[in-house]
C-alpha positions in Angstrom: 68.2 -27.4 4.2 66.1 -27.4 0.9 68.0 -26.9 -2.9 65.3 -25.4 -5.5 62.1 -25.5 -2.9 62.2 -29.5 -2.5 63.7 -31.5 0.5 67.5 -32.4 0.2 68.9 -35.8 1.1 70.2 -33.9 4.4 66.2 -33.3 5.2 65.5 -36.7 4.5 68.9 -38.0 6.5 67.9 -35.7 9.6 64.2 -37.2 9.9 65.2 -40.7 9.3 67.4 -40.2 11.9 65.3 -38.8 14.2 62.8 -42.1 13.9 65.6 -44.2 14.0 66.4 -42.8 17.5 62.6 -43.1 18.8 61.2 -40.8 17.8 57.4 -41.8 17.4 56.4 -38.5 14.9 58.5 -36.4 13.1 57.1 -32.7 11.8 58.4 -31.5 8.8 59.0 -27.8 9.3 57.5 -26.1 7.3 56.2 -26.5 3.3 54.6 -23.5 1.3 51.8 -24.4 0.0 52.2 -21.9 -2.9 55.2 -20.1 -4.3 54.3 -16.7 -3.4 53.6 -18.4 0.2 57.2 -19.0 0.8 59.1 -17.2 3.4 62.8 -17.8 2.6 64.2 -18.5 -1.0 64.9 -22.2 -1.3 61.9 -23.2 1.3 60.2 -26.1 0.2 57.0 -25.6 -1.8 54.7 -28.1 -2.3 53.8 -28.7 -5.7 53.5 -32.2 -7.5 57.1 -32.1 -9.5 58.7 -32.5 -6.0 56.4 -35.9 -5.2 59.0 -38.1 -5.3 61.5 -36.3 -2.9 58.4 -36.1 -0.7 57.7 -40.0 -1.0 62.0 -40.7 -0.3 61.2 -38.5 3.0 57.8 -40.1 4.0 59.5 -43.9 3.0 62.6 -43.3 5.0 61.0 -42.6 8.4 58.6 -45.4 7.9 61.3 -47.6 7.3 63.1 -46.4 10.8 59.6 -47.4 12.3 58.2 -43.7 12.7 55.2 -41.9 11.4 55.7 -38.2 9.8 53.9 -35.2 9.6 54.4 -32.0 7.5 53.5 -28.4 8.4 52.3 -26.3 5.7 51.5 -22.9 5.5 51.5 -19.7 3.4 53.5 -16.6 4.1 51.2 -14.1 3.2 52.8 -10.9 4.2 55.7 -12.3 6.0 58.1 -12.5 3.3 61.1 -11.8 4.9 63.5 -13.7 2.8 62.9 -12.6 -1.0 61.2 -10.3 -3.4 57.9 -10.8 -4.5 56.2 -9.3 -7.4 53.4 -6.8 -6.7 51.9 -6.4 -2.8 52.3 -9.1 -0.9 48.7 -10.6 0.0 47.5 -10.1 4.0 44.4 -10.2 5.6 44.0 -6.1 5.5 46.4 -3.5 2.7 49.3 -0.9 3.6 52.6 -1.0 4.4 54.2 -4.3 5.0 56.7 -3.3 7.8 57.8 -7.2 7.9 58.7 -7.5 4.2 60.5 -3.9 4.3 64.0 -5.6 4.3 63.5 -7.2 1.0 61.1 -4.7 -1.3 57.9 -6.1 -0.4 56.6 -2.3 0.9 52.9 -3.1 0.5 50.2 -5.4 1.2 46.9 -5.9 0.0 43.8 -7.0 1.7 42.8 -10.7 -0.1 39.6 -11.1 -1.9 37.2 -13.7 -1.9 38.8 -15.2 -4.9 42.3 -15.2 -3.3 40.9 -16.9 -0.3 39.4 -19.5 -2.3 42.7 -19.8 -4.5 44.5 -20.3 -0.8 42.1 -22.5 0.7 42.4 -24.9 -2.7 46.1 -24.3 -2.6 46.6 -25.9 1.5 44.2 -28.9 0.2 46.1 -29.6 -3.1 49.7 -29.4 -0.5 47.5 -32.1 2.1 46.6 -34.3 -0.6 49.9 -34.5 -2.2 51.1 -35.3 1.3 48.8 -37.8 1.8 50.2 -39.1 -2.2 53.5 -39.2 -0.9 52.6 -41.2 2.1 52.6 -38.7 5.3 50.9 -39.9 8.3 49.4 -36.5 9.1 49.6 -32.7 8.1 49.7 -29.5 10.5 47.7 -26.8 9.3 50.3 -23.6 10.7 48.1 -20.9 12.2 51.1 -19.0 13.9 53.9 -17.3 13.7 52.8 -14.2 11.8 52.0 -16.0 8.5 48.9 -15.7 6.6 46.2 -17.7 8.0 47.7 -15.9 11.7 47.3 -12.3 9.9 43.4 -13.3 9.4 43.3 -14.4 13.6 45.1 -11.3 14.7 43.4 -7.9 15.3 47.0 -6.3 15.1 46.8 -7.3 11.3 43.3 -7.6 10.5 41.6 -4.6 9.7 39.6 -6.0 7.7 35.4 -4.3 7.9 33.9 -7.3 6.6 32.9 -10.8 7.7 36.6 -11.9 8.0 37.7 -9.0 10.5 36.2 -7.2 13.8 35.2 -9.7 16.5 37.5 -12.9 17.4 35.1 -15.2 15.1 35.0 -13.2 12.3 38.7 -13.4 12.1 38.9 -17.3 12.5 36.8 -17.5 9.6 39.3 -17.9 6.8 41.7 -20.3 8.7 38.4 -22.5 9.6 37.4 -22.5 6.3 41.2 -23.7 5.2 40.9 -26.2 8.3 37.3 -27.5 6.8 38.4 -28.2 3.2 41.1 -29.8 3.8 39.4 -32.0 6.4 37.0 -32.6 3.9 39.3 -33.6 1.2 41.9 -35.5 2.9 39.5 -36.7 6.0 40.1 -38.0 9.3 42.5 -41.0 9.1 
């Protein structure tokens, strides 16, 4: 229900109804926090030229009484949806079985610089939620997408500090968790 990777006024109609009904939180299902991160073609990306559709969303389910939330997440591998240029990125490299259906054969295993580019990218996406006036923002650990490819040991293969035992591979999404805790903070 998104035109051009920002919400529609259906988006914005659907959770103001939902508030208006009772509804105490509403979730937002689910923003990209990057471009490359998205998993179908018009999903909504978070970026700060879509602001004020995010402030119309956030203002009309405070105006029906409601708080809101909005999940973000990046794709990472799981690009089901559209093409991508170059591997997709993942916790480990090979062949990306999901993004087969679209072109995206391959994925590569991230480096430090891409985790630090991702991590930076889910704060910028909180922050900008927090601009536009969301109560709260769920960090999306499931589902296959990136920060889940780390916490799997089906997908992460990885030899280094971010793969082999349980809290090796929570390190990445902990470290997304932390920074964004730390820039956005508690309330």
């Amino acid at each position: 229900m998104v035109l051009h990777g920002a919400p529609t006024k259906a988006l914005v109609k659907h959770h103001r109804d939902m508030a208006a009904g009772g509804v105490g939180l509403t979730t937002v299902a689910y923003g990209a926090v990057a471009k490359v991160g998205r998993t179908l073609p018009n999903q909504v990306w978070m970026r700060r030229e879509i602001l004020p559709d995010l402030k119309a969303l956030a203002d009309a389910v405070h105006a029906e009484g409601g708080a809101i939330s909005y999940q973000l997440t990046h794709g990472g591998s799981f690009v089901t949806s559209l093409k991508v240029d170059g591997p997709t990125m993942s916790a480990s490299g090979g062949i990306n079985k999901a993004g087969m259906m679209r072109g995206n054969l391959f994925q590569r295993a991230m480096t430090r610089a891409d985790m630090d580019l991702v991590a930076q990218q889910f704060v910028d996406a909180a922050e900008l939620c927090r601009e536009a006036g969301f109560d709260a923002v769920e960090i999306h650990m499931g589902h296959g997408y990136l920060l889940s490819q780390f916490i799997s040991p089906i997908t992460n293969r990885r030899r280094d500090a971010y793969g082999g035992s349980i809290e090796a591979r929570m390190k990445l999404p902990l470290e997304v968790l932390a920074r964004v805790r730390s820039a956005v903070g508690d309330g």
